[in-house]
C-alpha positions in Angstrom: -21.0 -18.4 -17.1 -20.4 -22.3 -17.8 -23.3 -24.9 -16.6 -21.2 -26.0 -13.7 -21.1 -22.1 -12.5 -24.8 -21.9 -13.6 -25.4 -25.4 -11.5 -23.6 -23.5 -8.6 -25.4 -20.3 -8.5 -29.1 -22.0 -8.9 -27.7 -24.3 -5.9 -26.2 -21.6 -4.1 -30.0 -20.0 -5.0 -31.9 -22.8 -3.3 -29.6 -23.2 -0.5 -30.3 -19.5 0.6 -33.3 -20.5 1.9 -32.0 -23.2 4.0 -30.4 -21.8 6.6 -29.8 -25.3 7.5 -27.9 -25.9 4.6 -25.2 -23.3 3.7 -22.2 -25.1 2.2 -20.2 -23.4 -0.8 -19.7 -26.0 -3.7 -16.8 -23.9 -4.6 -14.2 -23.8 -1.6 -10.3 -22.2 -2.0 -9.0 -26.1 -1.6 -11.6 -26.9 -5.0 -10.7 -23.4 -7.0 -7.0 -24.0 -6.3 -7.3 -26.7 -9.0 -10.4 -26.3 -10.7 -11.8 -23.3 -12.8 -15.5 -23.4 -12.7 -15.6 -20.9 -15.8 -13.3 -23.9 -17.1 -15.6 -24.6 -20.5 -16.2 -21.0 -20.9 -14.5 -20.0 -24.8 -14.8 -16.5 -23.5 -12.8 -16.8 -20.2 -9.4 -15.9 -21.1 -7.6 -12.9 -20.5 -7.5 -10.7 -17.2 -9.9 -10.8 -14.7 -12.5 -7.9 -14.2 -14.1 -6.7 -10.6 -17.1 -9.2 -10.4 -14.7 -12.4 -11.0 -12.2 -10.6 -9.0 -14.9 -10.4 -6.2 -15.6 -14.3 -6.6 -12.6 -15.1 -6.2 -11.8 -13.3 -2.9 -15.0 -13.9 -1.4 -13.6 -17.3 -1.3 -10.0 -17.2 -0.2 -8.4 -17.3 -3.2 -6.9 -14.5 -4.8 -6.6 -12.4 -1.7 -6.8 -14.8 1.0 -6.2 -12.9 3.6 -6.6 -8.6 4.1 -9.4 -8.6 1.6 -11.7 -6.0 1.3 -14.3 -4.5 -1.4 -13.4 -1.1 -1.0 -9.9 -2.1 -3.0 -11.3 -3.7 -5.6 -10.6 -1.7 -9.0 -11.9 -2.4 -12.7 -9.3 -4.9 -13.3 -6.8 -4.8 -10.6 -7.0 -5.0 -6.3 -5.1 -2.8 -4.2 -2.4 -4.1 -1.8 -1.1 -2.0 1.3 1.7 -1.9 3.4 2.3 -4.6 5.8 4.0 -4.6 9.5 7.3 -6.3 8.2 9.7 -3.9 6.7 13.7 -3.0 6.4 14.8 0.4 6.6 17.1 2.7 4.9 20.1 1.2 7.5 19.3 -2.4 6.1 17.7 -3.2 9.8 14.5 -5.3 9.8 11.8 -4.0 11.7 8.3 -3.9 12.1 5.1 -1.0 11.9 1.7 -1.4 14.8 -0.7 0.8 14.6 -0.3 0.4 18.6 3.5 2.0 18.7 5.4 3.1 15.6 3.0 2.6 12.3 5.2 5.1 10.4 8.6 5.2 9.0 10.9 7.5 7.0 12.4 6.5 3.8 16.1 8.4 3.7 16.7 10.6 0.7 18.1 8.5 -2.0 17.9 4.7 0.0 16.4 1.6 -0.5 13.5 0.2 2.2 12.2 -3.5 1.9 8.5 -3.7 2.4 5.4 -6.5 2.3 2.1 -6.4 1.9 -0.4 -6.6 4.2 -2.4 -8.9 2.1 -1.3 -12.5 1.8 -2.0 -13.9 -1.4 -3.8 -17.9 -2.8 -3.4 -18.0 -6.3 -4.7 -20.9 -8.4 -2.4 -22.8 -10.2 -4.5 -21.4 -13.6 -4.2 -17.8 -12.7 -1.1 -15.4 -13.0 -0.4 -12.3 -11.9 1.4 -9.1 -11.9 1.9 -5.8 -9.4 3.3 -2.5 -9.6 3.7 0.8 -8.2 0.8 3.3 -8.2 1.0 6.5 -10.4 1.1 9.1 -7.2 3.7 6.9 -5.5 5.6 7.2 -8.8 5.3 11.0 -8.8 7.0 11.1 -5.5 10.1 10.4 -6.6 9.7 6.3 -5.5 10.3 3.5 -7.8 8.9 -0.5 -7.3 12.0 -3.2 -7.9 10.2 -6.2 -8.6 9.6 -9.0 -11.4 6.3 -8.5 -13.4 5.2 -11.8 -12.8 3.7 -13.6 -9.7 3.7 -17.4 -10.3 0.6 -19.5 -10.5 -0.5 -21.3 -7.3 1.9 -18.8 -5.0 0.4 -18.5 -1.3 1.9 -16.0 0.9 2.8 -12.2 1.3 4.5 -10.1 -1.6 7.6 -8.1 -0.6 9.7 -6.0 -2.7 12.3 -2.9 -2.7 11.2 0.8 -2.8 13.6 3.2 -3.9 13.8 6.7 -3.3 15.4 8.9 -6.5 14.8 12.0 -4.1 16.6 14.3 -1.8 13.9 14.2 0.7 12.6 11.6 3.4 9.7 9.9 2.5 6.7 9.0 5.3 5.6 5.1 4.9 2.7 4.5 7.1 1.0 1.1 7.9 -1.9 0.2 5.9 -0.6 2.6 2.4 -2.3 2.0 -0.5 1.1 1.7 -2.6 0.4 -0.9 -5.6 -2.1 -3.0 -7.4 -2.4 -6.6 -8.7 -4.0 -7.4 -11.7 -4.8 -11.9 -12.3 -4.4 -13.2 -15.5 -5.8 -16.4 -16.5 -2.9 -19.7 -18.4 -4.0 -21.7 -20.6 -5.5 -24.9 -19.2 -4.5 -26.1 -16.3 -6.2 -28.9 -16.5 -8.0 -30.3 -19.4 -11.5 -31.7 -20.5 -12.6 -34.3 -17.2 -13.1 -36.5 -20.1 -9.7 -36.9 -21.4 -8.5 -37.3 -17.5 -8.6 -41.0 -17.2 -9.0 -42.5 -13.8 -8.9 -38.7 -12.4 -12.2 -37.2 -12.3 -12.3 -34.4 -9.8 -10.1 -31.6 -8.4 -9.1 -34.0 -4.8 -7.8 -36.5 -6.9 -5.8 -33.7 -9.0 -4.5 -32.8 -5.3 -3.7 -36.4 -4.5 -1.7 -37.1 -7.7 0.7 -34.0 -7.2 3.9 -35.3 -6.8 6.6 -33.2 -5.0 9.9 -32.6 -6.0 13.0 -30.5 -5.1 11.9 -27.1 -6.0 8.9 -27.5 -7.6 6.0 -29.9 -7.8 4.5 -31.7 -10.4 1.2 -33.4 -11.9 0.5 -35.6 -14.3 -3.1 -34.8 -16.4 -3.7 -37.1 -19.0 -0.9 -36.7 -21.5 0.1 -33.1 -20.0 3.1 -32.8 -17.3 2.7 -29.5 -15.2 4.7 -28.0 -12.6 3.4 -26.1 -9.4 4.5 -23.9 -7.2 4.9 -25.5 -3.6 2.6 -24.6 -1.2 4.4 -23.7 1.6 3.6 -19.9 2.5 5.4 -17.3 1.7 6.0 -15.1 5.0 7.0 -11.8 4.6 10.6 -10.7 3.6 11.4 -14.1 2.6 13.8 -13.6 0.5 15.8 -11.0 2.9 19.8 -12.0 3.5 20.7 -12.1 6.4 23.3 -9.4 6.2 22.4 -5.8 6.3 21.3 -4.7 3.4 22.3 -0.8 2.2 21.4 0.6 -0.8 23.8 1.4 -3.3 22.2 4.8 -3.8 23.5 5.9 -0.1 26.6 4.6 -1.1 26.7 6.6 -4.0 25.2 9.6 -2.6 28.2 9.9 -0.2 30.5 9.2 -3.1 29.1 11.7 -5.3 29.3 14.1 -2.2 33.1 13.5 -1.4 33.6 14.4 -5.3 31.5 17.3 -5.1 33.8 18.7 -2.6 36.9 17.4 -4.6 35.1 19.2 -7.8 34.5 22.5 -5.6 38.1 22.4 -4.9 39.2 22.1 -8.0 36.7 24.7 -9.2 38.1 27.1 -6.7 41.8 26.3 -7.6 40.6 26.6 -11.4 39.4 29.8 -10.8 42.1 31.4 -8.5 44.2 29.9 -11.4 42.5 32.0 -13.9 42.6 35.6 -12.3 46.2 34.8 -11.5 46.9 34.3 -15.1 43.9 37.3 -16.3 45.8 39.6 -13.4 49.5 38.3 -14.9 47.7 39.5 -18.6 46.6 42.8 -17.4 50.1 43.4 -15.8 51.9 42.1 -19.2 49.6 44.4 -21.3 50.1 47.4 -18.9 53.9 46.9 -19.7 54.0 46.5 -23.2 51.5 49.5 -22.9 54.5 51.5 -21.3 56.9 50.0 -23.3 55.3 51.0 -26.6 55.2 54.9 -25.2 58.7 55.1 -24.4 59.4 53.4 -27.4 57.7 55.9 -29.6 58.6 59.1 -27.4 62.3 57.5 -28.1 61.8 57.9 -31.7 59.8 60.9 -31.5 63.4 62.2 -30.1 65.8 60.6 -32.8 62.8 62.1 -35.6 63.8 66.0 -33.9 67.4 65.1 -33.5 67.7 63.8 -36.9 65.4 67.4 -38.4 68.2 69.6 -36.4 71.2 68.1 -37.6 69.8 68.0 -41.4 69.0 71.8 -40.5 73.0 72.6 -39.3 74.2 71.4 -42.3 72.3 73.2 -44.7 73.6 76.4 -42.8 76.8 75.3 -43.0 76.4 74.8 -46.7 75.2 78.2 -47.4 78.1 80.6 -45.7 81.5 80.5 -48.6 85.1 80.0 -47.0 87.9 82.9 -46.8 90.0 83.4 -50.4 93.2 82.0 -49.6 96.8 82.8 -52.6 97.8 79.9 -54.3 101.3 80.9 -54.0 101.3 80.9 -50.3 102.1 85.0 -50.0 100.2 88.0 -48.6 99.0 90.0 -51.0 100.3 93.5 -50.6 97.7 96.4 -49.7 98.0 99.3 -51.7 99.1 102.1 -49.2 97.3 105.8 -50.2 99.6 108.4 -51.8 101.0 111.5 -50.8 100.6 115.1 -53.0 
């Protein structure tokens, strides 16, 4: 822990036991610009459960909706909030008094927020994402991986639903976690500031600007994140907003009954032309017969007439005389 962190926790030490005396050295407004692990070499990298704990304690980090029992090893749970938009694309809200439940449609998009609204200093990044057992739902988290440095407000993002079932949303779900990251120095060694020696004149030198705002450290020029909250569903149009997957959905369903049709035509079209075969084959079948029976026929007719003239062949003609006369018969003689 660096001396000014070691200066705060033997302070914070002696002022337990002055109950007249119980102010934190370390407010949000102070850690927004100043890291008290600042001279730390080992400080980098993402921040575990006891810094995590620090932070929040103090209204940064998790400003508001904190609680310990989300704390992980290196990452905070975040929840759904009241402000959401449904599968229709209609903004609404969840109360645990009336409605704290919706339905996601089968294959939609819902916009949601979280119940937590977040402070971040302007040296810590971070990131969220989806939890595993939403993931194995059939739900996916549309989002960047990156939340800026210094952003105050409420995260919102889309769900999706790859399913063809509804899926229940209730207030107060446990649906992703955050994970902070610390940047490189946001601001550098108090002795190379100049004139600036604290975190209120850090504050007081920000200058603002059209989309962001910037500060001037020493020789180093850095840009910041406004300020301004973020409320929930900022970002929302303010047309309906349908998913594309419904869209689709009822696409893929008007050429599923196209396809069935055309299966079905396909297929009467088939046994027309496997009924057309058989009948074709059951003709030729016929044909064939007759066809040999025919020459089965001419085979005997042609045996018989072979056999006629054989016979014919065989029995000699009558003598006929060359001169054209009878020849005489010799009459008996009388005695």
């Amino acid at each position: 822990m660096p001396d000014e962190q070691s200066d705060f926790a033997t302070t914070e030490s002696s002022q337990s036991s002055k109950t007249s005396e119980n102010i934190d050295p370390f407010p949000a407004d102070r850690l927004k610009y100043e890291d008290p692990w600042q001279n730390d070499p080992s400080r980098k990298g993402m921040l575990l459960s006891n810094q995590i704990e620090w932070f929040c304690q103090r209204q940064t980090l998790i400003a508001e909706g904190y609680s310990k029992t989300r704390v992980r090893p290196a990452s905070y749970t975040l929840t759904i909030g009241a402000d959401y938009v449904d599968s229709a694309g209609h903004r609404k809200r969840l109360s645990k008094d009336d409605t704290s439940y919706f339905y996601m449609e089968p294959n939609s998009i819902v916009y949601v927020s979280t119940a937590e609204s977040l402070n971040l200093p302007y040296y810590i990044a971070a990131r969220f994402n989806l939890r595993v057992k939403w993931v194995y739902r059939g739900i996916l988290l549309g989002t960047g991986p990156q939340v800026e440095p210094g952003f105050r407000g409420n995260l919102s993002c889309p769900l999706f639903n790859l399913t063809d079932r509804p899926v229940k949303i209730s207030l107060s779900d446990e649906f992703a976690t955050i994970d902070f990251e610390r940047t490189t120095d946001f601001a550098p060694d108090p002795e190379a500031l100049g004139p600036i020696l604290n975190w209120m004149e850090i504050r007081d030198s920000v200058k603002t600007l059209e989309k962001l705002d910037q500060v001037k450290l020493g020789d180093d020029t850095f840009l910041l994140f406004k300020q301004q909250s973020f409320p929930p569903l900022k970002h929302l149009p303010d047309h309906d907003v349908v998913s594309s997957l419904v869209q689709l959905s009822d696409e893929v369903k008007r050429w599923r009954a196209i396809g069935v049709g055309i299966v079905i035509a396909f297929v009467s079209l088939a046994l027309t032309l496997l009924n057309f075969q058989a009948n074709l084959y059951r003709e030729q079948k016929t044909t064939s017969q007759q066809v040999f029976q025919l020459q089965s026929d001419l085979d005997a007719a042609r045996e018989k007439l072979s056999a006629l003239e054989e016979n014919k062949s065989v029995v000699s003609p009558q003598s006929v005389p060359s001169n054209g006369t009878n020849a005489s018969v010799p009459r008996p003689t009388k005695k």
